[in-house]
C-alpha positions as CSV (number, residue, x, y, z in Angstrom):
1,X,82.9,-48.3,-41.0
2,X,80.1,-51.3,-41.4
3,X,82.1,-53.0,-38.4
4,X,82.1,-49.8,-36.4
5,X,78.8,-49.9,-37.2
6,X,77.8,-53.1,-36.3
7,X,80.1,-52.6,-32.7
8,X,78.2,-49.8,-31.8
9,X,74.8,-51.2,-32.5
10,X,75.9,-54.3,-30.5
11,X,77.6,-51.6,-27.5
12,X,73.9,-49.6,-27.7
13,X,71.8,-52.6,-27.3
14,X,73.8,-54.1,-24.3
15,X,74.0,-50.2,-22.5
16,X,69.9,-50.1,-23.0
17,X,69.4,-54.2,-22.0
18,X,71.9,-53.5,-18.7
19,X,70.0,-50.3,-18.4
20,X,66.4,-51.9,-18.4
21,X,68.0,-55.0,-16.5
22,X,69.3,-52.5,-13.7
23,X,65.8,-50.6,-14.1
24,X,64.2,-53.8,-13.3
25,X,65.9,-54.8,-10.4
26,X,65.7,-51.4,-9.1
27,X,61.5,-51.8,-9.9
28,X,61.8,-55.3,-7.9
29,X,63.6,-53.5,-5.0
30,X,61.2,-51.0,-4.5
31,X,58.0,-52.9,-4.7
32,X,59.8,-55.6,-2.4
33,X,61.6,-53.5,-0.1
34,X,58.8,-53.6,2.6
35,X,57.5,-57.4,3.9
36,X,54.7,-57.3,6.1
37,X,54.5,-60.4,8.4
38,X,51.3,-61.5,9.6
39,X,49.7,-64.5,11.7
40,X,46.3,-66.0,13.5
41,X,43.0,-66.8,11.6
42,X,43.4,-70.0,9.1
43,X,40.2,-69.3,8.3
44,X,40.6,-66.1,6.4
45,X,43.8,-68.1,4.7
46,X,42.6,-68.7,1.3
47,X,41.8,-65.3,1.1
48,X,44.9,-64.2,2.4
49,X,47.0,-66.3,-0.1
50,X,45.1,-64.7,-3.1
51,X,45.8,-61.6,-1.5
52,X,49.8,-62.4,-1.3
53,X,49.6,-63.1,-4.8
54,X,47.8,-60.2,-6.0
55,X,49.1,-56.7,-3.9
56,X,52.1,-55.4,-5.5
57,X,52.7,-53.1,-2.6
58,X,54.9,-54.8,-0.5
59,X,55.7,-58.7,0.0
60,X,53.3,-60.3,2.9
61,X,54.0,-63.5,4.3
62,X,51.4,-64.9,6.2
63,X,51.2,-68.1,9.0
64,X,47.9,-69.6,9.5
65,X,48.4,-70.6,12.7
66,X,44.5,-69.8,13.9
67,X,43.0,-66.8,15.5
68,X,44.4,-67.4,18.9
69,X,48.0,-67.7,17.6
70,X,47.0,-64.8,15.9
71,X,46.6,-62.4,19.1
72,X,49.5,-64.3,20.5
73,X,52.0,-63.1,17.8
74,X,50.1,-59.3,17.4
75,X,50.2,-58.4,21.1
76,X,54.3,-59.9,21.4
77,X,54.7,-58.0,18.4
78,X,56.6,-60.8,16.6
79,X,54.3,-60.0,13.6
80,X,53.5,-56.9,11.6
81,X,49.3,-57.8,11.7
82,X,47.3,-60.5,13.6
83,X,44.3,-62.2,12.2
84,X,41.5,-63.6,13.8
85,X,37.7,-65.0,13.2
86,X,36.9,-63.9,17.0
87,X,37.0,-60.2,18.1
88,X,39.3,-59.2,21.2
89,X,37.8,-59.6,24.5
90,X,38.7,-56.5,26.9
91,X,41.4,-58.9,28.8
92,X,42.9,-59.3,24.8
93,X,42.8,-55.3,24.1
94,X,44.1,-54.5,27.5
95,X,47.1,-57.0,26.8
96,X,47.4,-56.2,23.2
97,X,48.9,-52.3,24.6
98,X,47.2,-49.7,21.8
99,X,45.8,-52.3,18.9
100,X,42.6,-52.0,17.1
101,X,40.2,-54.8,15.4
102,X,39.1,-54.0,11.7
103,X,36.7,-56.8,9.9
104,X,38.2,-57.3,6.7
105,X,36.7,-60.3,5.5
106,X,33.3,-61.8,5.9
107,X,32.4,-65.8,4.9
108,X,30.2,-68.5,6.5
109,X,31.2,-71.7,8.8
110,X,30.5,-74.7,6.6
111,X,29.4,-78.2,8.5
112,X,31.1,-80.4,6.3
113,X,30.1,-84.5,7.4
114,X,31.2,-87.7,6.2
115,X,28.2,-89.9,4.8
116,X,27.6,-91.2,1.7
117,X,23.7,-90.0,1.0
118,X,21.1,-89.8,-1.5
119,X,21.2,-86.5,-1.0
120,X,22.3,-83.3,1.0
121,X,22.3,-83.3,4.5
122,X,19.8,-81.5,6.8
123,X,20.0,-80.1,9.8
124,X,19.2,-77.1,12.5
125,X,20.9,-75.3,15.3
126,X,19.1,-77.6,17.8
127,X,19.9,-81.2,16.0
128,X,23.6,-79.6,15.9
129,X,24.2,-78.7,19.7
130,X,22.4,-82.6,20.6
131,X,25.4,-83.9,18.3
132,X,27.8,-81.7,20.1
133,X,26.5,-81.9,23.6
134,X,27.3,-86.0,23.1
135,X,23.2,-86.6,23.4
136,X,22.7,-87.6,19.7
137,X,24.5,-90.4,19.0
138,X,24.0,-92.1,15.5
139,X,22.9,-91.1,12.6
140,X,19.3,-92.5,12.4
141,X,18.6,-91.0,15.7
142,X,14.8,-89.8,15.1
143,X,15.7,-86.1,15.6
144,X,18.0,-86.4,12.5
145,X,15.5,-88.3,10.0
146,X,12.8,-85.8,10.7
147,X,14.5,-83.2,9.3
148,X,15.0,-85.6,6.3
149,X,12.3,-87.5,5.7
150,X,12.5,-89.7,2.8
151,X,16.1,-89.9,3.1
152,X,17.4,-93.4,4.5
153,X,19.9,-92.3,7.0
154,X,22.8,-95.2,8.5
155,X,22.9,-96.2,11.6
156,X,27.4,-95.0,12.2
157,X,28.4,-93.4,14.8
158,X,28.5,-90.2,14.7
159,X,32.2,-88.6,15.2
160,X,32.0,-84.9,15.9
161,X,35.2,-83.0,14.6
162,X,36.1,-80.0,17.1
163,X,39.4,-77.5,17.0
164,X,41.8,-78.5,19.4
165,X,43.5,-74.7,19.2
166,X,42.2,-71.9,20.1
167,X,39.8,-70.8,17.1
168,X,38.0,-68.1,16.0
169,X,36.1,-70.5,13.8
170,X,35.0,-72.5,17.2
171,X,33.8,-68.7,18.5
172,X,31.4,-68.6,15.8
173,X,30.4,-72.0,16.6
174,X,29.9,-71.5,20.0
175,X,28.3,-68.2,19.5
176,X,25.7,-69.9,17.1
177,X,25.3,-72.9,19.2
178,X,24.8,-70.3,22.1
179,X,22.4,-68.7,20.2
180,X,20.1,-71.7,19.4
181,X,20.2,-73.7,22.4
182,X,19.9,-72.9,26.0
183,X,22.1,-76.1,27.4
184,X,25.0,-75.1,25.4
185,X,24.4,-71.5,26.5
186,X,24.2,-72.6,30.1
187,X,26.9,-75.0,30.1
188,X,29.4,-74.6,27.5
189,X,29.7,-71.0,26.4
190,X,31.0,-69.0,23.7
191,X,34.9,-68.8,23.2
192,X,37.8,-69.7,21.2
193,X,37.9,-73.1,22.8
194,X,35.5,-74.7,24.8
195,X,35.2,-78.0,27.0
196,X,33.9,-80.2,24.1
197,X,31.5,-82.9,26.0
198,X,32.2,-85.2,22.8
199,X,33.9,-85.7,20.0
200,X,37.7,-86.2,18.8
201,X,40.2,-82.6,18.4
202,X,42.3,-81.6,16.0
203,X,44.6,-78.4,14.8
204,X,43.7,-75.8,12.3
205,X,40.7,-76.0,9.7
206,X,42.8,-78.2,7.5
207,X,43.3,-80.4,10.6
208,X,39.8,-81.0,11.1
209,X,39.3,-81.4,7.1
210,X,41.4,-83.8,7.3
211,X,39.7,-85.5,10.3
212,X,36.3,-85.3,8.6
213,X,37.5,-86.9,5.5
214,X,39.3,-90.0,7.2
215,X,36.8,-90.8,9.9
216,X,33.5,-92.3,8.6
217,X,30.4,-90.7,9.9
218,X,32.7,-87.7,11.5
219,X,30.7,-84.0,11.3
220,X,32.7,-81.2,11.7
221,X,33.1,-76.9,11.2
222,X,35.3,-75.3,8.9
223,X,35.2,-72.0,6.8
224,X,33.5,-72.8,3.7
225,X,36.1,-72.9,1.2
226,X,38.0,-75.5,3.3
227,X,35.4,-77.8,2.9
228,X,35.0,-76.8,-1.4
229,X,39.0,-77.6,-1.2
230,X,38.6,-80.9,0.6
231,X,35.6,-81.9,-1.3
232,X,33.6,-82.5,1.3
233,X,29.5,-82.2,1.3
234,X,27.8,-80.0,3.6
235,X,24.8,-79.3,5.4
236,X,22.1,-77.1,4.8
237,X,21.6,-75.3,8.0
238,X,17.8,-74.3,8.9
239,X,17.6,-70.5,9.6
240,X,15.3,-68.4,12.1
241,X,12.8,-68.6,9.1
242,X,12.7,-72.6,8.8
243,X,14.8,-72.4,5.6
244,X,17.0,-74.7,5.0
245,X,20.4,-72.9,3.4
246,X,23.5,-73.4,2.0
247,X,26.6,-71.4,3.2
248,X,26.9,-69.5,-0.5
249,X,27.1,-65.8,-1.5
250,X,23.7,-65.4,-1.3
251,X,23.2,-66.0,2.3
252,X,26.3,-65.1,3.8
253,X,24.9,-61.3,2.0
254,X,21.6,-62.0,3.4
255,X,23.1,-62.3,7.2
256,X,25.2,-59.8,6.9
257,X,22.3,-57.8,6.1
258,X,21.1,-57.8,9.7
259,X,24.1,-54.9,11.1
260,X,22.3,-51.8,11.2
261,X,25.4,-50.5,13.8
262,X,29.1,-51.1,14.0
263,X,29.9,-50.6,17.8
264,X,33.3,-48.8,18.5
265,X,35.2,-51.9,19.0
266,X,34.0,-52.9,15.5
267,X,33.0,-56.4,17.0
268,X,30.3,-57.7,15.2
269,X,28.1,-60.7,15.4
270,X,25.7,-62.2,13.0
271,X,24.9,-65.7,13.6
272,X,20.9,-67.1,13.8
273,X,20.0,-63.7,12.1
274,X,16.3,-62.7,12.7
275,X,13.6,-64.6,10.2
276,X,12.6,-61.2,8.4
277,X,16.2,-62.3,6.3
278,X,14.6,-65.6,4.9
279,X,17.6,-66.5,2.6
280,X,20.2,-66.3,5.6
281,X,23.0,-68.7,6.2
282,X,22.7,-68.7,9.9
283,X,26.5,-69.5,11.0
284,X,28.4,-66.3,9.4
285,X,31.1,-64.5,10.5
286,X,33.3,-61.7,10.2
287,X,36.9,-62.1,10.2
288,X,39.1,-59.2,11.7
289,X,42.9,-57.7,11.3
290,X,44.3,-56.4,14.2
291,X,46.9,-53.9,13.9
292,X,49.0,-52.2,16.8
293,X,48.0,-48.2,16.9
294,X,51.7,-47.3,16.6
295,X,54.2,-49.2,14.7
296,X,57.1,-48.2,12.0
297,X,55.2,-49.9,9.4
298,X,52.1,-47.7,9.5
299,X,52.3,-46.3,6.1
300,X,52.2,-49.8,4.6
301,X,50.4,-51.3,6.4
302,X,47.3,-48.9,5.8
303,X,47.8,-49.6,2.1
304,X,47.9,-52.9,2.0
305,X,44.8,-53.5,4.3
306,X,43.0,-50.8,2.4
307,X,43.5,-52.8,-0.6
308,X,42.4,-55.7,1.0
309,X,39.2,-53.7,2.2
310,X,38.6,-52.6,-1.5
311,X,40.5,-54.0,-4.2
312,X,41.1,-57.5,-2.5
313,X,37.7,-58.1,-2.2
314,X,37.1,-59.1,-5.4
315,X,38.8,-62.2,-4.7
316,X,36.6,-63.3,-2.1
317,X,33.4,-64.9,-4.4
318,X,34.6,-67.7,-5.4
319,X,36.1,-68.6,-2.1
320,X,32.5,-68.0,-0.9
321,X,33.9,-64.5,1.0
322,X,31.4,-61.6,0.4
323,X,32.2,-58.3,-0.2
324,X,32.0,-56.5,3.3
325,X,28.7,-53.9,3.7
326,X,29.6,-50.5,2.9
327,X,28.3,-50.1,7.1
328,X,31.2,-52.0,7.8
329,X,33.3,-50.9,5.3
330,X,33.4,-47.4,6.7
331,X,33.8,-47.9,10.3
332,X,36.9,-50.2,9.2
333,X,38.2,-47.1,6.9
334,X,37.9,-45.1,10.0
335,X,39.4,-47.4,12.2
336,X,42.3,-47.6,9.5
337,X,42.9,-44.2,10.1
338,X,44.3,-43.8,13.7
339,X,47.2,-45.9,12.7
340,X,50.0,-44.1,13.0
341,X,54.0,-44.5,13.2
């Protein structure tokens, strides 16, 4: 009887463990069953990955292969979600058939440089476009040093970085550089690429991380965390008020501030923000998911990027993303809405 006993104990435990085991993989199944495929914005990346890691409703693979790769892939519809840093032009929506832009994720465009200093970097919007435009040259050029007085600056060459792929994170750029000086308004443009009058090219933000790091006296523009990663200093960029800011929390909030409307598109701009924000990081972006109006994958792909919009957000601060404005917030929930299978 004690060996009956003892079989059936041993046949009850292996019925419940094959049980739980089968529960389990049935759990896995379920929560795995979808994949949602996405591509564009390498900016938005680090976000992204914590956000792979974290949502537990379906699996999400995700290629940063920048924003114009992004629209590429969403408008072929060889991914499930695009992602880019610049909003669609009306040529893009026309050629995208039925998608809609939804900013999901807001940061700052760091200026990351390669100098060893005394201290941290000045600089302003003007300085900047002079260093872009090819006309400053070295970095002692007077217009430099008097933003830093006191601060013995070399006489390297300077080495501006630039994105060699089409880039949201060159649209904000532009936009900013646009927005500050009149030459590279006239001349130059904002866009995704531009024709860079100086400087050396190269793919992705890691790329030009990279580029920055290995090439004495290089400048460059990367989303901030990229730069935190690479451990790279980086400016602090004067604002509309004359103060001098770092791209942190506080004034990625403080620009962010400015949107009092969110236009039906949902493209929003909010470099060089007014001086009234005094604590303003003045190169700031939004970062957008674009989503086809129709697809088989609707259902899911309203949760996840509502998670993303709520939930996910939390993972943002210490990549130096801020929560979105609750502005913003809603006209994205809205836009969320007319997707449909």
């Amino acid at each position: 009887m004690r060996t009956r006993g003892v079989i059936s104990t041993v046949g009850l435990a292996l019925v419940v463990t094959a049980a739980t085991a089968a529960a389990s993989l049935a759990g896995t199944a379920r929560q795995s069953a979808t994949n949602l495929r996405g591509a564009g914005s390498s900016f938005v990346a680090p976000l992204v990955a914590q956000w792979q890691s974290n949502y537990k409703g379906a699996s999400v693979d995700y290629n940063p292969i920048g924003s114009g790769g992004g629209i590429a892939a969403i408008t072929a519809r060889t991914v499930d979600f695009g992602a880019s840093d610049a909003p669609l032009s009306k040529d893009e929506f026309a050629a995208c058939k039925g998608c809609v832009q939804i900013p999901w994720a807001l940061s700052a465009t760091s200026i990351p440089y390669n100098l060893d200093l005394g201290r941290r970097l000045k600089l302003s919007g003007k300085v900047l476009a002079g260093i872009y435009l090819g006309q400053i040259k070295t970095w002692n050029d007077k217009r430099i040093q008097a933003l830093n007085k006191g601060l013995k600056l070399p006489s390297t060459k300077i080495t501006p970085v630039y994105r060699s792929d089409n880039s949201g994170t060159s649209y904000n750029f532009t936009d900013y550089l646009s927005s500050v000086n009149a030459t590279w308004k006239s001349k130059i443009g904002v866009g995704t690429n531009a024709k860079w009058p100086a400087g050396i090219g190269a793919p992705k933000s890691n790329g030009v991380a990279a580029a920055v790091s290995q090439t004495k006296g290089a400048i460059g523009y990367v989303d901030v965390a990229y730069a935190i990663k690479n451990h790279l200093p980086f400016a602090a960029v004067q604002n509309a008020a004359g103060q001098y800011i770092l791209p942190g929390n506080v004034g990625i909030k403080a620009a962010a501030a400015t949107v009092s409307k969110v236009p039906s598109s949902n493209a929003i701009s909010i470099v060089n923000p007014p001086s009234s924000q005094r604590s303003a990081y003045p190169i700031c972006t939004f970062t957008y998911v674009i989503l086809p109006l129709k697809t088989s994958k609707a259902a899911d792909l309203r949760k996840f990027v509502f998670w993303a919009l709520t939930n996910g957000q939390q993972y943002g601060p210490r990549l130096r993303f801020v929560p979105i404005p609750n502005k913003v917030l809603g006209a994205s929930e809205k836009t969320l809405k007319r997707v449909h299978s």
